[in-house]
N, C-alpha and C positions, 0 to 999 in steps of 0.2 A: 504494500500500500504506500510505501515509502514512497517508492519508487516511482510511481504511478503521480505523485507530489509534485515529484523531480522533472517528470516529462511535461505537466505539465504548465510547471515554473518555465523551461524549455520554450514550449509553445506559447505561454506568454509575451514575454520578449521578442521572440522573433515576429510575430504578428502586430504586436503592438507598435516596434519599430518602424515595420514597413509601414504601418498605417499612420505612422508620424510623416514617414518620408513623404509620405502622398498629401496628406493635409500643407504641410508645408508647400508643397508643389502648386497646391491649390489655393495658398495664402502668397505666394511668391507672382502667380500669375493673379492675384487679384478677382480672383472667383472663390465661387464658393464651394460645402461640398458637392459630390454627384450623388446619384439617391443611391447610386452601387457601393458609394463609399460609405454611408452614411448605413446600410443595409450588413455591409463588412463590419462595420464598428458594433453592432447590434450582434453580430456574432461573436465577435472579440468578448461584449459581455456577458455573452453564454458561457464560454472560455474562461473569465476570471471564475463566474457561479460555481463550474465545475470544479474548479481549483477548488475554492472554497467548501463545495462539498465534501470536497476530497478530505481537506485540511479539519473539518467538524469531524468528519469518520475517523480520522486518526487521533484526534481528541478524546472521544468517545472509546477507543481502545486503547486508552492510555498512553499514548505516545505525543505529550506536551513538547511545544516547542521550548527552547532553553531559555528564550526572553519575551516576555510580555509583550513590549516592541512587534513581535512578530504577528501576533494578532491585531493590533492599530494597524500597520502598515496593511495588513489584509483588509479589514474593513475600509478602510482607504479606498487602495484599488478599486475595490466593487465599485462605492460609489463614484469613482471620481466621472465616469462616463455620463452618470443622471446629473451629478451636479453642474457638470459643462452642460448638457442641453439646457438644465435653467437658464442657464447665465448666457447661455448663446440666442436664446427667444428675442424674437424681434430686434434683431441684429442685421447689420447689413450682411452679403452675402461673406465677404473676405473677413471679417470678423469672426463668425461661424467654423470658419475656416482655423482659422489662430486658434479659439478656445477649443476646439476638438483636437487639434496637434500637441498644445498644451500638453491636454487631459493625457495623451498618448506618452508623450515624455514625461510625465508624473508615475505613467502607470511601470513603463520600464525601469525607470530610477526608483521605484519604489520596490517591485519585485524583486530587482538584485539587493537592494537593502536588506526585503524581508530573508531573500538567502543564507545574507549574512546571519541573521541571526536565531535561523534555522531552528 
């Protein structure tokens, strides 16, 4: 079940990255997102949820992380995608853009944090 954490801490980062690179692309050319990308990111939070599932189940079998830390940083994650849609409402289109890449580089730099403290 560890393991299963690990992969996908993994697939975290690597998706969330790309979907930086693409916001940014999209905030670089001054648009905004596409509904494909915006559709992606919605799967990204499937992605953390399942992490997160993951991470309750190994709770529940006794296998705590070593620092407190590691569960903020988790809750974090989850939300940081609902809290950019708030704050991206009634935004111009390239703003939308920014707080969703943000939200993307929060969630990377946060997962490898939560790693750390595993």
């Amino acid at each position: 079940m560890i393991e299963l954490h690990r992969v996908f801490f993994t697939a975290v980062v690597v998706y969330f990255a790309v979907m930086l690179l693409l916001f940014a692309v999209s905030w670089l050319r001054g648009q905004g997102p596409s509904g494909s990308a915006l559709g992606a990111l919605i799967i990204g939070e499937a992605l953390l949820l399942l992490q997160s599932i993951v991470g309750l189940v190994l709770i529940a079998i006794g296998k705590r992380p070593d620092s407190a830390l590691h569960w903020l940083y988790g809750a974090v994650l989850v939300l940081s995608v609902p809290v950019a849609y708030v704050f991206s409402a009634q935004r111009e289109d390239r703003q939308v853009s920014l707080f969703y890449g943000l939200a993307c580089l929060l969630i990377v730099a946060l997962a490898v944090r939560a790693a750390m403290t595993g």
